[in-house]
N, CA, C, O and CB atoms as a CASP TS submission, in Angstrom:
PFRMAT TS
TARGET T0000
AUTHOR 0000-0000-0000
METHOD Language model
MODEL 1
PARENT N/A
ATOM      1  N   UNK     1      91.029 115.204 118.079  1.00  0.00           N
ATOM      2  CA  UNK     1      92.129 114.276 118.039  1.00  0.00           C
ATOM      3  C   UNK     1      91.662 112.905 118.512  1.00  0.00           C
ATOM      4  O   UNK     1      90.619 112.749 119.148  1.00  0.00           O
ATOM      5  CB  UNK     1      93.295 114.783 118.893  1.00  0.00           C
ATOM      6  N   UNK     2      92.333 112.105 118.234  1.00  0.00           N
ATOM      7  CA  UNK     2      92.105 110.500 118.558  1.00  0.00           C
ATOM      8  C   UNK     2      91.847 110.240 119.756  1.00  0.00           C
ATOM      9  O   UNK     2      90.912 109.493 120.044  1.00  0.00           O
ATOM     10  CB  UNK     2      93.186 109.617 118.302  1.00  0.00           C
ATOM     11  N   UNK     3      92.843 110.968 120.935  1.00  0.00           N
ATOM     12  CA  UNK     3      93.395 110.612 122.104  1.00  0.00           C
ATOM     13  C   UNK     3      91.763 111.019 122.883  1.00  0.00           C
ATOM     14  O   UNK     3      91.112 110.298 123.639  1.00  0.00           O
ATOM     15  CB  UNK     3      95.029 111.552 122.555  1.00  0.00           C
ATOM     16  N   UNK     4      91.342 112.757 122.262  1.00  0.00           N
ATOM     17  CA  UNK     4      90.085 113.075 122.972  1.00  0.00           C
ATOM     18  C   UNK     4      89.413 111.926 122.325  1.00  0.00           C
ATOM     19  O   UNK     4      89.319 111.192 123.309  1.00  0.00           O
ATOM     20  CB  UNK     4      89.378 114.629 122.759  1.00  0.00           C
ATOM     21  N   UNK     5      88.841 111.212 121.277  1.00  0.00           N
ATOM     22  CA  UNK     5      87.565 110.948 121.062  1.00  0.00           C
ATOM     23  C   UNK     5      87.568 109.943 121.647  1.00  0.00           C
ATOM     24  O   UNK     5      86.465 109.760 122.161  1.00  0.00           O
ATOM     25  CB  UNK     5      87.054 110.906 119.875  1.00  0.00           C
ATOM     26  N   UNK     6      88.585 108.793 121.942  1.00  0.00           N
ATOM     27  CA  UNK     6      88.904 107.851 122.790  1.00  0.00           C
ATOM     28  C   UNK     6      89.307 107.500 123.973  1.00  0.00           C
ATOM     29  O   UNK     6      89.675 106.416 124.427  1.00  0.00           O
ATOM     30  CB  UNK     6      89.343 107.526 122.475  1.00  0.00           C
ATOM     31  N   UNK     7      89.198 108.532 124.420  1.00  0.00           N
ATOM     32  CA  UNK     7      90.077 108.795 125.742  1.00  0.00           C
ATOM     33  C   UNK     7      91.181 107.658 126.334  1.00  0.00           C
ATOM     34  O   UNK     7      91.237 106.718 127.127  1.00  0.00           O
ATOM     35  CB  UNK     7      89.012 109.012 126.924  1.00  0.00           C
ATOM     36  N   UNK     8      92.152 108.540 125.232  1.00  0.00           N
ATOM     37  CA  UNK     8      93.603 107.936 125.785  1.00  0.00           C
ATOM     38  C   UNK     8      93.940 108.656 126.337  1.00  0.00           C
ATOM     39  O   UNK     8      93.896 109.796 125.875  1.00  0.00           O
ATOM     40  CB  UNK     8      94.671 107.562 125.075  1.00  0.00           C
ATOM     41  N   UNK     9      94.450 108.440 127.585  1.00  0.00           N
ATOM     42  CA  UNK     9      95.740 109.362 128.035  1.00  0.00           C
ATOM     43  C   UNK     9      97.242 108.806 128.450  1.00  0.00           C
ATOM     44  O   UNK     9      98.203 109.394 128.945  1.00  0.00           O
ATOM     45  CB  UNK     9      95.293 110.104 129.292  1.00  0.00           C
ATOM     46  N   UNK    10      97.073 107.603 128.095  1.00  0.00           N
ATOM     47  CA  UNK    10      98.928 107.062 128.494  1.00  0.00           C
ATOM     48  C   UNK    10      98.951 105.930 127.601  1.00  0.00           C
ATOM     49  O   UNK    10      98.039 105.137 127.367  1.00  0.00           O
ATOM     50  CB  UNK    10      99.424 106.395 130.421  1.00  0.00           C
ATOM     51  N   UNK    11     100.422 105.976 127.015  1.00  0.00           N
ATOM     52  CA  UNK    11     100.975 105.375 126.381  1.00  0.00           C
ATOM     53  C   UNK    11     101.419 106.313 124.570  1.00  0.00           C
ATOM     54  O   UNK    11     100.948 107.436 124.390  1.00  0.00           O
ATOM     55  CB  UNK    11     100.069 104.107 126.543  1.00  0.00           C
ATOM     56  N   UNK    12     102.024 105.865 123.814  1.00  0.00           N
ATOM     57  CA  UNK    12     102.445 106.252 122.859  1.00  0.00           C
ATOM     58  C   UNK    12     102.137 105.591 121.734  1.00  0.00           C
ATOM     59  O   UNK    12     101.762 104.421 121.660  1.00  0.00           O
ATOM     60  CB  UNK    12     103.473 106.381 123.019  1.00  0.00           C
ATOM     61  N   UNK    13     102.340 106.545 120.637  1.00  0.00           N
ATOM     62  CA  UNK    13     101.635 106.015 119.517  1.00  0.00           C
ATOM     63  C   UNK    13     102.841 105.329 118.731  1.00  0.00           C
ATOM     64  O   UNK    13     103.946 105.684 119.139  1.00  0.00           O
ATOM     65  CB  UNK    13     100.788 107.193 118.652  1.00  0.00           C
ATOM     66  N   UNK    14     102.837 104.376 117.638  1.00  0.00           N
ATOM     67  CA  UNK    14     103.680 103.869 116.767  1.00  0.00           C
ATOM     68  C   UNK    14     103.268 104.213 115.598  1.00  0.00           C
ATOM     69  O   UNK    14     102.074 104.158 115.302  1.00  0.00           O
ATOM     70  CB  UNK    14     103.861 102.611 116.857  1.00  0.00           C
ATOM     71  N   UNK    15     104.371 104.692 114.615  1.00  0.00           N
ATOM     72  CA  UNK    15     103.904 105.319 113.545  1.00  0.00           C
ATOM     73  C   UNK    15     105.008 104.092 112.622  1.00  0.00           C
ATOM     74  O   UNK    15     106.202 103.856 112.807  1.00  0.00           O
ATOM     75  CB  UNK    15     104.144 107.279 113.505  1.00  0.00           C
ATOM     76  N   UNK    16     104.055 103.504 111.631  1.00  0.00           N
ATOM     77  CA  UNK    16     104.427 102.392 110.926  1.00  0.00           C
ATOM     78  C   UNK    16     104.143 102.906 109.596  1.00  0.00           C
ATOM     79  O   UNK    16     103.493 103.944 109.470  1.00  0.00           O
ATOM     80  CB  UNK    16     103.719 101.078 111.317  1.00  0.00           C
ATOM     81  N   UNK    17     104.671 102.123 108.390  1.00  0.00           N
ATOM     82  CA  UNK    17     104.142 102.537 106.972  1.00  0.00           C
ATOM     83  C   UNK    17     104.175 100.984 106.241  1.00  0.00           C
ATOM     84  O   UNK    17     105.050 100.119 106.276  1.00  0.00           O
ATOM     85  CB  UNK    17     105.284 103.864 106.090  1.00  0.00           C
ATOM     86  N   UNK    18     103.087 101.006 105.692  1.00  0.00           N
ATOM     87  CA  UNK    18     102.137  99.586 104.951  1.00  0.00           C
ATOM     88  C   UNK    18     101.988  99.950 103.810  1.00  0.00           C
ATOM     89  O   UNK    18     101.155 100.848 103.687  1.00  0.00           O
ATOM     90  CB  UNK    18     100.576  99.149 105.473  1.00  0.00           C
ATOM     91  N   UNK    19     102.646  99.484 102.571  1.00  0.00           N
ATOM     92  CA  UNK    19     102.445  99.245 101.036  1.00  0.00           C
ATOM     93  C   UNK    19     102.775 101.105 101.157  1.00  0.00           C
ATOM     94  O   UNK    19     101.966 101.646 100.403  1.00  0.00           O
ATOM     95  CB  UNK    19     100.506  98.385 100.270  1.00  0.00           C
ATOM     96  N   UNK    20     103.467 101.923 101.687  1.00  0.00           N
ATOM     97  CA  UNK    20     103.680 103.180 101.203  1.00  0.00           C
ATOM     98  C   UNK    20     102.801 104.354 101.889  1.00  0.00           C
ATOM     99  O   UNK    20     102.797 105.578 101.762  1.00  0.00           O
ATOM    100  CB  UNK    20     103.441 103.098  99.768  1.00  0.00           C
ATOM    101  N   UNK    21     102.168 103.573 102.560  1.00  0.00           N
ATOM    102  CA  UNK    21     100.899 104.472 103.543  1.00  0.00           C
ATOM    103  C   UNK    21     101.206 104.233 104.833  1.00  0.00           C
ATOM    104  O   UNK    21     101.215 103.101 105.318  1.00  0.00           O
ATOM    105  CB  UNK    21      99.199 103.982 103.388  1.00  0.00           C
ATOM    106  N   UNK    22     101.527 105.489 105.580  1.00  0.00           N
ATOM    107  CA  UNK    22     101.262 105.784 107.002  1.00  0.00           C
ATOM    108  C   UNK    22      99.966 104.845 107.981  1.00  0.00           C
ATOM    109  O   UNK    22      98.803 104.561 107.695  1.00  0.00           O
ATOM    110  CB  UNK    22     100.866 107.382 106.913  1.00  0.00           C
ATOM    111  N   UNK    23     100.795 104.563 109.195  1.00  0.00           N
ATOM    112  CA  UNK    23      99.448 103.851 109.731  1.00  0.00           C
ATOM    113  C   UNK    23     100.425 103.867 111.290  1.00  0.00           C
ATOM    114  O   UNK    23     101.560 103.466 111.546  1.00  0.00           O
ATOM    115  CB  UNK    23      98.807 101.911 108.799  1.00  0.00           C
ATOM    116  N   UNK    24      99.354 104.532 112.118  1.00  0.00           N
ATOM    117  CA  UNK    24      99.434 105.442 113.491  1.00  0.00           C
ATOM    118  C   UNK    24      98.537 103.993 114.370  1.00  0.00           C
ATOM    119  O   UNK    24      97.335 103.770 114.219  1.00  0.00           O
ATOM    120  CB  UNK    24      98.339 107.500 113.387  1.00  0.00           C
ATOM    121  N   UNK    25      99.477 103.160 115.269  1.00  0.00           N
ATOM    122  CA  UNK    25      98.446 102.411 116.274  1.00  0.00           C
ATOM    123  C   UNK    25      99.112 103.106 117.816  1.00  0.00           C
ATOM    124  O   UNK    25     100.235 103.605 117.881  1.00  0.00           O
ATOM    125  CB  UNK    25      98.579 100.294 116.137  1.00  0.00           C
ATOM    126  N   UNK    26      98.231 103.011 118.885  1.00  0.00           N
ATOM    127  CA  UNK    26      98.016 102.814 120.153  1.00  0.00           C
ATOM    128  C   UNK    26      97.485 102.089 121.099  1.00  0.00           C
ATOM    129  O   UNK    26      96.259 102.010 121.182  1.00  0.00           O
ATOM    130  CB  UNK    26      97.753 103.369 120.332  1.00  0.00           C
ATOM    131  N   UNK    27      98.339 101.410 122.006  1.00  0.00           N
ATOM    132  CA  UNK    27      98.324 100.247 122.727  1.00  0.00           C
ATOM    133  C   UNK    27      96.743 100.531 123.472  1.00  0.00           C
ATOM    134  O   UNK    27      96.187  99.621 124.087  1.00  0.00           O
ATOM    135  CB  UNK    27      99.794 100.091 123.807  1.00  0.00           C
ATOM    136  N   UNK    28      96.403 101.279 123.392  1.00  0.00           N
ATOM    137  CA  UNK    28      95.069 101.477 123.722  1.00  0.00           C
ATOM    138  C   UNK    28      93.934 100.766 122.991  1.00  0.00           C
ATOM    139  O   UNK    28      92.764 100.610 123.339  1.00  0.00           O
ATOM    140  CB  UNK    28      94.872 102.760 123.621  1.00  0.00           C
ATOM    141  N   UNK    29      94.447 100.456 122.114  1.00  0.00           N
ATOM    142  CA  UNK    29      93.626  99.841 120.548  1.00  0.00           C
ATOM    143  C   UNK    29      92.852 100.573 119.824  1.00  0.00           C
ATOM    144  O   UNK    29      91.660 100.380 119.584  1.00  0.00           O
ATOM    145  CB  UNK    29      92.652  98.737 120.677  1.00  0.00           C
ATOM    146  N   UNK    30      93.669 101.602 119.395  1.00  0.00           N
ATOM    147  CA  UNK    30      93.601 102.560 118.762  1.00  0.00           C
ATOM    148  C   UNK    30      94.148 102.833 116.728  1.00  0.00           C
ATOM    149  O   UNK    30      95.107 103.594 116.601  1.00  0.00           O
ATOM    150  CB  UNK    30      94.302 103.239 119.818  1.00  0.00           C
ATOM    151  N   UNK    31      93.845 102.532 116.034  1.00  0.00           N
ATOM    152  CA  UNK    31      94.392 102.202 114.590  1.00  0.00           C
ATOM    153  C   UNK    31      93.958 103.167 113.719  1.00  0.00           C
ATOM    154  O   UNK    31      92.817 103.133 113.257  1.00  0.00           O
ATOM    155  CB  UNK    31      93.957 100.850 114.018  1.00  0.00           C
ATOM    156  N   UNK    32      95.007 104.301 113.358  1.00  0.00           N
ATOM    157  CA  UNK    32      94.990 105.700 112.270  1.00  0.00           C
ATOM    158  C   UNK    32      95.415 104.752 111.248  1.00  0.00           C
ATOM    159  O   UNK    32      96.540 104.274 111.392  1.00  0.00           O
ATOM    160  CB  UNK    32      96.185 107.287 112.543  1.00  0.00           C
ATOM    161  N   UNK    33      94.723 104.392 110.244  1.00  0.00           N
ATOM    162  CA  UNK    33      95.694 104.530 108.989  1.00  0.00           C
ATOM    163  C   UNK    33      95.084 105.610 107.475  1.00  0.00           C
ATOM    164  O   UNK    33      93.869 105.752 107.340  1.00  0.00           O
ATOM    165  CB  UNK    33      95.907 102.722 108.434  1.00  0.00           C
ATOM    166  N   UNK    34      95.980 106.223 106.546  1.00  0.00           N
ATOM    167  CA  UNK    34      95.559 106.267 105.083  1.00  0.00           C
ATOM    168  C   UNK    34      95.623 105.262 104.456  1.00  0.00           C
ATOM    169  O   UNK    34      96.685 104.653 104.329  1.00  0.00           O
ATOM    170  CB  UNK    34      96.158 107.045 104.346  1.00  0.00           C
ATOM    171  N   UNK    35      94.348 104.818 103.858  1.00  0.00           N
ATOM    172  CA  UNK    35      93.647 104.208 102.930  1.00  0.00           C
ATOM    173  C   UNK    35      94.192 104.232 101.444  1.00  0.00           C
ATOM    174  O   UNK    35      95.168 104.978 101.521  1.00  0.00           O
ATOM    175  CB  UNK    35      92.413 104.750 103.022  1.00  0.00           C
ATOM    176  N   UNK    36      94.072 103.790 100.072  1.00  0.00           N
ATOM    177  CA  UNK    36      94.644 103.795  99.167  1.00  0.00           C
ATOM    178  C   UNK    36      94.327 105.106  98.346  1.00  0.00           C
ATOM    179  O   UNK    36      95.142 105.808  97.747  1.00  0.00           O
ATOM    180  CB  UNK    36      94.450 102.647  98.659  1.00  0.00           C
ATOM    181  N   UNK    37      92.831 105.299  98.462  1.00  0.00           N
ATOM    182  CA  UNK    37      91.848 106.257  98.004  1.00  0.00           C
ATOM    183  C   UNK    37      92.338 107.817  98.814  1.00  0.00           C
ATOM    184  O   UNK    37      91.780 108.887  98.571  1.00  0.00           O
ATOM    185  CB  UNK    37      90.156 105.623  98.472  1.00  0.00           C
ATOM    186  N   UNK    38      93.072 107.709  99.443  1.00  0.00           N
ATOM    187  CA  UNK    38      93.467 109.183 100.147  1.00  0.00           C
ATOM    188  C   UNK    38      92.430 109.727 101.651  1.00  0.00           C
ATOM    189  O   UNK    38      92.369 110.839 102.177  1.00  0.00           O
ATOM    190  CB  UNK    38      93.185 110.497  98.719  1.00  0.00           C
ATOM    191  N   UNK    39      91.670 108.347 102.031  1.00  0.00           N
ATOM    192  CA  UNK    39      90.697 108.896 103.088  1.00  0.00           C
ATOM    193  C   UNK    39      90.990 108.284 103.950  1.00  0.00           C
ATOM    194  O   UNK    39      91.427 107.199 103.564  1.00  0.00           O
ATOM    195  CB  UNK    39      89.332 108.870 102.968  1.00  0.00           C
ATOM    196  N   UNK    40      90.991 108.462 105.727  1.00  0.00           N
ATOM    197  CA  UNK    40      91.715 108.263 106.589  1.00  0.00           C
ATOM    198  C   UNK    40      90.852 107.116 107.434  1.00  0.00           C
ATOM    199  O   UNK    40      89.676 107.396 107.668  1.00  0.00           O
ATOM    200  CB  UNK    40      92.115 109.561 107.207  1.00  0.00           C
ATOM    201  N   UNK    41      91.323 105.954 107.861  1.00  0.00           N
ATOM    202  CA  UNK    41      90.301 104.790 108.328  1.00  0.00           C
ATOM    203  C   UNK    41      90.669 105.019 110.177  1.00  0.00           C
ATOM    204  O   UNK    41      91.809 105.198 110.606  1.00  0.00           O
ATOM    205  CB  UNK    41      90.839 102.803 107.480  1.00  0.00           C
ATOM    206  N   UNK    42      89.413 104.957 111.047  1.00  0.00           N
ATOM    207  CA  UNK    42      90.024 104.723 112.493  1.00  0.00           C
ATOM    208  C   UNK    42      89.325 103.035 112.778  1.00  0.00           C
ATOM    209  O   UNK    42      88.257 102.538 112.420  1.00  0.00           O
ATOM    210  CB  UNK    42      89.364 106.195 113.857  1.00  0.00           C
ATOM    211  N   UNK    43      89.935 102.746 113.202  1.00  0.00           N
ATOM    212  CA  UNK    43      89.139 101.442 114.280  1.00  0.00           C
ATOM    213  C   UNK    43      89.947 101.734 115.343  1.00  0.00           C
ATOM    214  O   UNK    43      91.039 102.277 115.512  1.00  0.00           O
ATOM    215  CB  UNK    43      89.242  99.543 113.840  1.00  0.00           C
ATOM    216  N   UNK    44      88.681 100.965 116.344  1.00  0.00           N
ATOM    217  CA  UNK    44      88.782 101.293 117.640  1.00  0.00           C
ATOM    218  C   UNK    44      88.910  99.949 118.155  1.00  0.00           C
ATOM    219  O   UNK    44      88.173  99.254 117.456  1.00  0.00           O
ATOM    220  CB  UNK    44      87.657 102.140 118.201  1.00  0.00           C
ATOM    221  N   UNK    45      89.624  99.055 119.256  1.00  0.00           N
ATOM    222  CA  UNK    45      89.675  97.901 119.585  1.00  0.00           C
ATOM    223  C   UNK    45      89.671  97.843 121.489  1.00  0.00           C
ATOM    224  O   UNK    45      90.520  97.502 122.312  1.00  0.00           O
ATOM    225  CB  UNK    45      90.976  97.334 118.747  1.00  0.00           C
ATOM    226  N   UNK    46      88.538  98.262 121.575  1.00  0.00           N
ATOM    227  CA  UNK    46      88.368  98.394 123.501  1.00  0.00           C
ATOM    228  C   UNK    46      88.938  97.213 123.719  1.00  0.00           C
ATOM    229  O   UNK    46      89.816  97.627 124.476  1.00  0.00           O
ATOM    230  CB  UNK    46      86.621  98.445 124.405  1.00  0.00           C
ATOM    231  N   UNK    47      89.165  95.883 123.643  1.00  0.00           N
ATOM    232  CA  UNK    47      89.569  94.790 124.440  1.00  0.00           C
ATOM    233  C   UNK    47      90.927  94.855 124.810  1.00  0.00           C
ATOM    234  O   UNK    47      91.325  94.257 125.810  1.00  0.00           O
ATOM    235  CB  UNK    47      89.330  93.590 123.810  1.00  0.00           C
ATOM    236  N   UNK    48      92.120  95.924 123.678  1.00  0.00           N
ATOM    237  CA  UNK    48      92.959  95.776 123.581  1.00  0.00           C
ATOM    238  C   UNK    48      93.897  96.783 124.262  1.00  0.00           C
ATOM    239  O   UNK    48      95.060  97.061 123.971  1.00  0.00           O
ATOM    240  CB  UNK    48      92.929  95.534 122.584  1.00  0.00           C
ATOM    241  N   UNK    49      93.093  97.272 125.263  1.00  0.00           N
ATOM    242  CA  UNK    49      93.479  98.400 126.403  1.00  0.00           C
ATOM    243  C   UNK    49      94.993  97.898 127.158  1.00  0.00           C
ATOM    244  O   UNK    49      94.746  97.081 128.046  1.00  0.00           O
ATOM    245  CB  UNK    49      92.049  98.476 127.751  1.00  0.00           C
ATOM    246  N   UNK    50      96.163  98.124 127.051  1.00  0.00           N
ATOM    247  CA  UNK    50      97.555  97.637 127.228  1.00  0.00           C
ATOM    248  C   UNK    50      97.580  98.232 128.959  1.00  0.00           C
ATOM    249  O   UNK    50      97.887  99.421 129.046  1.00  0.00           O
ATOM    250  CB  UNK    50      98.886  98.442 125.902  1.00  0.00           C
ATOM    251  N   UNK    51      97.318  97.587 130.157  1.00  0.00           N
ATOM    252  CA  UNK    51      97.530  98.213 130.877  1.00  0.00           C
ATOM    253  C   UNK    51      99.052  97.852 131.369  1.00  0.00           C
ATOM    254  O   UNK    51      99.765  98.382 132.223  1.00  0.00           O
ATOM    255  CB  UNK    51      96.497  98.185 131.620  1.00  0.00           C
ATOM    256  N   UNK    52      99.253  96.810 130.546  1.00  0.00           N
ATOM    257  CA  UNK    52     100.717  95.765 131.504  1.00  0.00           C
ATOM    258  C   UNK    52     102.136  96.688 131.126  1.00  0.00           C
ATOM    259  O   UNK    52     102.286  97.152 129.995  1.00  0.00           O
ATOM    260  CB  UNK    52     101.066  93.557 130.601  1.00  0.00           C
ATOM    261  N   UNK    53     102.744  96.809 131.781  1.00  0.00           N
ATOM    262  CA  UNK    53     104.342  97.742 131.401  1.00  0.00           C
ATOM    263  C   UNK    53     105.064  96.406 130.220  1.00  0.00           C
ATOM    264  O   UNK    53     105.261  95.193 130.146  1.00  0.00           O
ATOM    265  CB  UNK    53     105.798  98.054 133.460  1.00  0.00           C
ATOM    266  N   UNK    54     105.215  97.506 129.572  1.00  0.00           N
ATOM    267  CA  UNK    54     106.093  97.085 128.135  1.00  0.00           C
ATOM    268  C   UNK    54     107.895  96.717 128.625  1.00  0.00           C
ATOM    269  O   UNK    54     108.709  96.134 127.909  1.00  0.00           O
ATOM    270  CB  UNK    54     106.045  98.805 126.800  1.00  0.00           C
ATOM    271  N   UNK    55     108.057  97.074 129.545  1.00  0.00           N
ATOM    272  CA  UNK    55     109.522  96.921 130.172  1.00  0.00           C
ATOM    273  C   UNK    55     109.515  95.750 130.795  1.00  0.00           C
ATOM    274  O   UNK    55     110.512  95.655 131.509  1.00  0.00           O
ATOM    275  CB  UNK    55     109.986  98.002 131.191  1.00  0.00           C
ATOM    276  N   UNK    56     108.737  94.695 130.843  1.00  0.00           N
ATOM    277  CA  UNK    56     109.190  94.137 131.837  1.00  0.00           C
ATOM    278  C   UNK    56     109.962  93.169 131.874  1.00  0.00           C
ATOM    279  O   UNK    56     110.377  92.648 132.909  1.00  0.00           O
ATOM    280  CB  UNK    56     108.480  93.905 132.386  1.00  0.00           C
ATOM    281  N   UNK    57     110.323  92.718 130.351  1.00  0.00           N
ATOM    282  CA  UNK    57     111.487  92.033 130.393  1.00  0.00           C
ATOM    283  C   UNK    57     112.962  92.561 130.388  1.00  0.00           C
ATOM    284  O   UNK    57     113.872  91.885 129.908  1.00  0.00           O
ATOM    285  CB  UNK    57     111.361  91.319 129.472  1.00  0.00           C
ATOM    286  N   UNK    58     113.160  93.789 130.937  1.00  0.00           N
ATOM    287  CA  UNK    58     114.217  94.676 131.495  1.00  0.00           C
ATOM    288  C   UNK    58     114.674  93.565 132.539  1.00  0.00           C
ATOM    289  O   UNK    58     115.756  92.979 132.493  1.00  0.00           O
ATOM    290  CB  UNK    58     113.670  96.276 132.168  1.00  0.00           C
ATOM    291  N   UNK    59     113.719  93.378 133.446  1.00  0.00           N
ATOM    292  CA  UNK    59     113.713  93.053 134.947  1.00  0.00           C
ATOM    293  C   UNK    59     114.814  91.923 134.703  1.00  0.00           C
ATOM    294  O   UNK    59     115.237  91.259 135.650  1.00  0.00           O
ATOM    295  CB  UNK    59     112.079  92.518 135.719  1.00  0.00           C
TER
END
């Protein structure tokens, strides 16, 4: 799974759909999508490690 090969362990994934194709990101910088061709693309984006709380304009 993604989460092992990258070691995520917190936060949640967003499951979006682009031109009709599924595409899975994580604030981890993490990017599942299907491709047009039917084969599955990952990129990985280490800089983009989300440690900041997403709530905080609750406050």
């Amino acid at each position: 799974m993604a989460e092992d090969a990258h070691g995520l362990t917190l936060g949640a994934w967003t499951l979006t759909w682009l031109e009709g194709r599924p595409v899975a990101e994580h604030p981890g910088g993490v990017r599942v999508a299907l491709r047009a061709d039917g084969t599955v693309s990952t990129e990985s984006d280490s800089s983009a490690i989300d440690t900041d709380d997403d709530d905080d304009w609750l406050s």
